[in-house]
N, C-alpha and C positions, 0 to 999 in steps of 0.2 A: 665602261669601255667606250660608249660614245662620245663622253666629254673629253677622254684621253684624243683622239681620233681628229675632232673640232679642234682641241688645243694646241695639234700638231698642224691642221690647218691653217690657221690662223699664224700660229706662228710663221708659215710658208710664205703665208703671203706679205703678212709684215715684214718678213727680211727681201721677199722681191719688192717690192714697195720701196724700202729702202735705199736696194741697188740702183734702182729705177730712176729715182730722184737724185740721186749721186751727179754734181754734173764737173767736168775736171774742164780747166781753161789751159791750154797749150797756149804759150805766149812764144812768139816767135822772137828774138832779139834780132837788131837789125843792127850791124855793125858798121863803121862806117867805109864808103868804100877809098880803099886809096887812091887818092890824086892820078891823071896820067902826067908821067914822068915827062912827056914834050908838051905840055903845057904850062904857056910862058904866063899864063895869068895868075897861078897859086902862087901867093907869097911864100917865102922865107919865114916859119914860126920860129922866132926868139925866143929863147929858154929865159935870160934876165927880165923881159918885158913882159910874154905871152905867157910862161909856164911856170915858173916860180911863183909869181902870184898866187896862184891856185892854190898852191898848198897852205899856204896864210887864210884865204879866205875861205877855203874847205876844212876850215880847224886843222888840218892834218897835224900842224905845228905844236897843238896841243900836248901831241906826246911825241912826236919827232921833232921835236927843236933843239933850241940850245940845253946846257946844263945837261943830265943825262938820258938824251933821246931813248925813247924805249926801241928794241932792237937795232942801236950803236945805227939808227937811222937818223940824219937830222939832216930837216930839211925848211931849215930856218935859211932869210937871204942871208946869201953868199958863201951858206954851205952845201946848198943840194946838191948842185951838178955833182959836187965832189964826191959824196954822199952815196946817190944814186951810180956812180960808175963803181966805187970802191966794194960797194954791196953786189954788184953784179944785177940789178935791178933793169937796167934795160940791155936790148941787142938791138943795137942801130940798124934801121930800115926794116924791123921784123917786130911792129907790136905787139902781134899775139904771144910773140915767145919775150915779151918784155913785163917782168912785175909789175915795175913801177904802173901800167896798166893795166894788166888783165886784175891784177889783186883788188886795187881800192874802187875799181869801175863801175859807179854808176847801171850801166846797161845792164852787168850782171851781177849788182849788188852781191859784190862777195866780199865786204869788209862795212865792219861796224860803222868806219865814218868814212863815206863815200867822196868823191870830188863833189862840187855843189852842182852842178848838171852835168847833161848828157854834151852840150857844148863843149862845157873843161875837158870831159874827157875826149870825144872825137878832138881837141887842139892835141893833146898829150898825144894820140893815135899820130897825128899828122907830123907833129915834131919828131914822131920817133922815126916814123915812115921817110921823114929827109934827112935821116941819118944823124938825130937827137945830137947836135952840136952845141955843143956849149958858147952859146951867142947875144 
């Protein structure tokens, strides 16, 4: 009876122990903030120069390029812009409601092969933020 009694103790305290040491990390993501709209100093991001790039050097093109893009995405130059409107992927001046962002983003890694920084992705934020023009 008394080793039953100990065994239960022990066991008590081994799973408070446990809890105890348990430690959880709350990671805040920090998104970036948009631009103000009367300032004359934020350039103009280019989709041919500034944003298409990215997808080439983020692999993306791997499997969204030419030949048969995996989900009828391709975003090889001189098809993306096309690509990304046709698919419904972004809503001009409204990132967060834009795939082409919230999905392969960095910040909140929610796709296998990400943009290659947090950079790529706040330009994608800000190009979509000026109304993602095909430029």
């Amino acid at each position: 009876m008394k080793l039953s009694v100990i065994k239960q103790a022990f066991l008590a305290l081994f799973a408070i122990s446990m809890l105890i040491s348990c430690e959880y990390e709350f990671i805040e993501v920090a998104t970036p903030k948009p631009p103000d709209p009367n300032d004359t100093t934020v350039e103009t991001v280019l989709f041919s120069t500034q944003i298409e790039p990215i997808f080439s050097a983020s692999n993306c093109t791997n499997c969204h390029g030419g030949g048969s893009p995996s989900a009828g995405l391709n975003l090889s130059a001189g098809n993306a812009y096309n690509s990304i409107i046709s698919n419904d992927l972004v809503t001009p001046g409204d990132p967060e409601a834009s795939i082409i962002y919230t999905y392969p983003n960095p910040i909140s890694g929610s796709h296998n092969t990400r943009y290659g920084s947090a950079d790529d992705a706040n330009l994608i934020y800000l190009w979509i933020f000026q109304g993602a023009m095909d430029n």
